[in-house]
C-alpha atoms as a printed R data frame, in Angstrom:
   type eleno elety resid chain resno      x       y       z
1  ATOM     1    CA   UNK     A     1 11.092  -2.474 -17.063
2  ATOM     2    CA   UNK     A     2 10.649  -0.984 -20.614
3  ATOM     3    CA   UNK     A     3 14.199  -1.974 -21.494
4  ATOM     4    CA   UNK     A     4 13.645  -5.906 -20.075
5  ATOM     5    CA   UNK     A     5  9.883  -6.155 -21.968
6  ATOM     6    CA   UNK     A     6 11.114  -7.398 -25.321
7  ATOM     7    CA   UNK     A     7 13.003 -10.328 -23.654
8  ATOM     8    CA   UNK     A     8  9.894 -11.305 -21.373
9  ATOM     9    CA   UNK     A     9  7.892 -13.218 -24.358
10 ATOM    10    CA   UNK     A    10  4.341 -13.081 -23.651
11 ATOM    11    CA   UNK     A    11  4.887 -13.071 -19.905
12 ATOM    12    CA   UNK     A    12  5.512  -9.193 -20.372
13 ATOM    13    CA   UNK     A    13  2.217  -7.261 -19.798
14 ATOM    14    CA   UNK     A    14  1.112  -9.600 -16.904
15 ATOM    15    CA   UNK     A    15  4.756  -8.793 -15.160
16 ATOM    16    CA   UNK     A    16  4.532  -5.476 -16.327
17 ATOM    17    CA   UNK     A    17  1.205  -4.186 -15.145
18 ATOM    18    CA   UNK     A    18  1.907  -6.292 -11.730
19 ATOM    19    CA   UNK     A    19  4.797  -4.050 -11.021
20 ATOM    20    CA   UNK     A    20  2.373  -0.719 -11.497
21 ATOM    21    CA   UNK     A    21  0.277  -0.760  -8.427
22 ATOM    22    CA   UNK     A    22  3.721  -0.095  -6.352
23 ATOM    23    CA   UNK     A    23  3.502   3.470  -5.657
24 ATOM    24    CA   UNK     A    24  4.167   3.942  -1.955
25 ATOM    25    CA   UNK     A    25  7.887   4.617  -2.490
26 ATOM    26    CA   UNK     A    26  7.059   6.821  -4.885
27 ATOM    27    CA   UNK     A    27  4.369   8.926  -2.582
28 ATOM    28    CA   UNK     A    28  7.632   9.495  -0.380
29 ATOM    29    CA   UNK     A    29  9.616  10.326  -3.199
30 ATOM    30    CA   UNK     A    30  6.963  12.848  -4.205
31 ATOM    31    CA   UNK     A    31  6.695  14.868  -1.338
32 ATOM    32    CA   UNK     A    32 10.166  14.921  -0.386
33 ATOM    33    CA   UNK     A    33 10.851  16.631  -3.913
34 ATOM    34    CA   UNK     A    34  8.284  18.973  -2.994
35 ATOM    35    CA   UNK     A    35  9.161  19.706   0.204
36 ATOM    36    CA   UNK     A    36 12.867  20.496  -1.206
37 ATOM    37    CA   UNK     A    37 11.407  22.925  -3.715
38 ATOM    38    CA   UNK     A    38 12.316  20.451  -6.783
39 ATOM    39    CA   UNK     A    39  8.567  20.729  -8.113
40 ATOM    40    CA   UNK     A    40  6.293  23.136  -7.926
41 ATOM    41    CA   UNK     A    41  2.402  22.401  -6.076
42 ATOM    42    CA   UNK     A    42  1.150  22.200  -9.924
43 ATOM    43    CA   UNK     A    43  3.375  19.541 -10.584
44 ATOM    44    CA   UNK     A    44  3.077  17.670  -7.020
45 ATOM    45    CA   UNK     A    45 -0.403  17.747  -7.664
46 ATOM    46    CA   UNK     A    46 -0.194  16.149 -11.162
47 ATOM    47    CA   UNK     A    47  2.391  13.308  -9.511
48 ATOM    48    CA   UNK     A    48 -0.338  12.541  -6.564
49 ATOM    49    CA   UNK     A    49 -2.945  11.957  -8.885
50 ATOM    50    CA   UNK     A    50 -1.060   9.693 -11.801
51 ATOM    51    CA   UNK     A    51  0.093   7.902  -8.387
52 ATOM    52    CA   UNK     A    52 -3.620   7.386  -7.124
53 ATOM    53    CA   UNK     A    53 -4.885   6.328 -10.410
54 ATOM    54    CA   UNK     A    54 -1.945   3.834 -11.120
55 ATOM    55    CA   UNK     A    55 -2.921   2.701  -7.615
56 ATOM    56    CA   UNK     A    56 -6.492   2.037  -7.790
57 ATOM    57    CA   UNK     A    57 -6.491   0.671 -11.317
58 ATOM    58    CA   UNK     A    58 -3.605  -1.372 -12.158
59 ATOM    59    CA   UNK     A    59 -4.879  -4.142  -9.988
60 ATOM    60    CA   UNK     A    60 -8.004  -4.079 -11.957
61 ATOM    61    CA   UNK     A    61 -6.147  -4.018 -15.063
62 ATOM    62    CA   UNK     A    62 -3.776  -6.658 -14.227
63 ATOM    63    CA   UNK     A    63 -6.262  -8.812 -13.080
64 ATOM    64    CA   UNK     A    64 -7.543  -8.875 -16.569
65 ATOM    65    CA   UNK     A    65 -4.658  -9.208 -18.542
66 ATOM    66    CA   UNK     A    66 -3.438 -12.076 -16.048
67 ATOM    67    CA   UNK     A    67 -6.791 -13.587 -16.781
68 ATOM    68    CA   UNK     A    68 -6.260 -13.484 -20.763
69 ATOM    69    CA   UNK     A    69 -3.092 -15.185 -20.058
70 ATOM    70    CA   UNK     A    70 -4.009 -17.486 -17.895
71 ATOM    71    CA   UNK     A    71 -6.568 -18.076 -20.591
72 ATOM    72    CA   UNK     A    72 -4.223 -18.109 -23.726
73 ATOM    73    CA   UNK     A    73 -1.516 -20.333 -22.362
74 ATOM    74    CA   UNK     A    74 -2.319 -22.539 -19.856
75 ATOM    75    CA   UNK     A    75 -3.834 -25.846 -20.615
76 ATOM    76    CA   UNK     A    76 -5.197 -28.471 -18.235
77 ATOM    77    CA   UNK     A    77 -4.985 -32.086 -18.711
78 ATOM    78    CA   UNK     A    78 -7.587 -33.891 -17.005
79 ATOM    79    CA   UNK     A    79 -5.886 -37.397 -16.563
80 ATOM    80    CA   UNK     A    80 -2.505 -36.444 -15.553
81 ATOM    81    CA   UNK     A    81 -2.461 -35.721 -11.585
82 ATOM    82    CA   UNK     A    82  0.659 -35.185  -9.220
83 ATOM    83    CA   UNK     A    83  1.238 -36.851  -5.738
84 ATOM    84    CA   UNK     A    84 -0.686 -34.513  -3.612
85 ATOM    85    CA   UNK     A    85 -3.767 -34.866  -5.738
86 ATOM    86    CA   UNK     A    86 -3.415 -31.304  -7.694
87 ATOM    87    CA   UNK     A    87 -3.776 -31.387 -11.743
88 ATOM    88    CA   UNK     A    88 -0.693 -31.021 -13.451
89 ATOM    89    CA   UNK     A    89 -0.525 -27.387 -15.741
90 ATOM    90    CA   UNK     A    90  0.883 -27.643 -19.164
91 ATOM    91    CA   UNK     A    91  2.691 -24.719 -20.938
């Protein structure tokens, strides 16, 4: 991700921050290095909790930096209209 984020243009933070909020593998990951004595509880502990918070707020977070997108780059025309009735988005 932090190698491919100069190539993504202003796309970057929306596909960036979308890609957060996937911690499950990472949960499994987790306790199977604790349960293998690779960490110790202090650092499990620390991992569970940067997990949970990327979990419950990167959806809020990407929410609004998909919104200021959305907001910066997309442009609706009005009089142009496709075949199934839906307005036409302009980049």
């Amino acid at each position: 991700k932090v190698l491919c984020a100069p190539f993504m243009g202003d796309a970057k933070f929306v596909i960036g921050w979308a890609m957060v909020g996937r911690a499950e593998f990472a949960y499994l990951i987790a306790q199977m290095a604790a349960s293998a004595d690779m960490m110790d509880q202090d650092t499990f502990s620390i991992v569970i909790w940067a997990l949970l918070y990327a979990t419950v707020f990167a959806p809020l977070i990407f929410r609004k930096v998909l919104a200021r997108y959305v907001a910066a780059h997309v442009q609706i025309d009005a009089g142009e209209h496709t075949e199934d009735g839906l307005k036409e988005v302009a980049h």
